[in-house]
N, C-alpha and C positions, 0 to 999 in steps of 0.2 A: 743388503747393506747399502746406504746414501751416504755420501758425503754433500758435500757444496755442490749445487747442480741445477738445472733449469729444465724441469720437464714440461713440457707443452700440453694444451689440452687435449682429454682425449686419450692422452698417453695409455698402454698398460702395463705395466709392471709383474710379470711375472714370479712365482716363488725362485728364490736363490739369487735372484738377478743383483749384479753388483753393477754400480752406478759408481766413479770414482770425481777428487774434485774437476772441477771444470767442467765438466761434461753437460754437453747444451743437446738434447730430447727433444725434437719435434712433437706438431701436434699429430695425434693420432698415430705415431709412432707403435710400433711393439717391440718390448724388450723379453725376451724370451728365458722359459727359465733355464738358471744357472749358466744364461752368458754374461760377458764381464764389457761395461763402455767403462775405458781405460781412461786417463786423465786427460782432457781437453778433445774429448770423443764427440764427434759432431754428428749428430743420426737426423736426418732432414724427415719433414714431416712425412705421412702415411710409408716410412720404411722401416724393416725391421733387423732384428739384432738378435740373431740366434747364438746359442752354444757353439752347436757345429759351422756354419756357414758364412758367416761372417755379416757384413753388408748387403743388402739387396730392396731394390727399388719396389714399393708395394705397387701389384696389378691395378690398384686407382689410381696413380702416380699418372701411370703409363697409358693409361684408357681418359685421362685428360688432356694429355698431348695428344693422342690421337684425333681425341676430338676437337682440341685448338686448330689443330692442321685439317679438320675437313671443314669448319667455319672456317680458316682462310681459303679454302678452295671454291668453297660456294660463293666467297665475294669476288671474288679473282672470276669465276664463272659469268655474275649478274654483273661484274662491270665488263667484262667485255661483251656480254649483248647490251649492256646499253650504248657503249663507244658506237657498234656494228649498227643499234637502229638510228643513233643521231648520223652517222656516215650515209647510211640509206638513207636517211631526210633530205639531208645535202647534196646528195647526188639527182634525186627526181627532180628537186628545187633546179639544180643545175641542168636536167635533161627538159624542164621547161623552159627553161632561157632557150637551149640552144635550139628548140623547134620553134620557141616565135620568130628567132633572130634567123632562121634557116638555116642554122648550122652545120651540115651533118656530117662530115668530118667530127666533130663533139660529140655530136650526138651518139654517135657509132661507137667512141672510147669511150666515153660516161656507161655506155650499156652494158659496155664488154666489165667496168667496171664491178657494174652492179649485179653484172652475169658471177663475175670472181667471187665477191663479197658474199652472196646468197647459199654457194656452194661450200663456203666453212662450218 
């Protein structure tokens, strides 16, 4: 049984399944048979809507965050080696001034530097 509703694509609609008015059905959705989205029922995409168990996020939901959060980890990763090799540039740059200029007091800290740097 439908009343007024918005079911998403993809959706499926199983036997019995009561859909009431207002009830907004994500895409890919499953409504399961003989449970009931009650009036102004909001089932967000790839979740499903069973008899017994109410609400629950579908395992592609969750295996897209997951994967959202290991692309932010790999960028997070590739910028900080890049920070680390432009830091390394800057420093040999800086450890050749200080050996033309005879510095070695600089020289000595730039190293220790660069000794730190290498070691992460």
């Amino acid at each position: 049984m439908i009343h007024r509703y918005r079911i998403g694509t993809g959706t499926l609609m199983s036997i019995g399944a009561i859909v009431l008015n207002g009830a907004d059905i994500g895409e890919y959705a499953l409504v399961g048979a003989g449970s009931l989205a009650t009036e102004n029922t909001i089932l967000p995409p790839y979740a499903k809507r069973s008899f017994n168990d109410g609400l629950e996020v579908h395992p592609m939901d969750q295996m897209k965050v997951t994967y959202e959060a290991m692309l932010g980890l790999a960028a997070e990763m590739i910028w900080d080696e890049a920070l680390r090799k432009h830091r390394s540039e800057q420093i040999y740059n800086e450890i050749d001034t200080a050996l033309a200029n005879g510095d070695e007091d600089a020289f000595r800290l730039l190293t220790d530097e660069l000794k730190t740097l290498e070691e992460r």
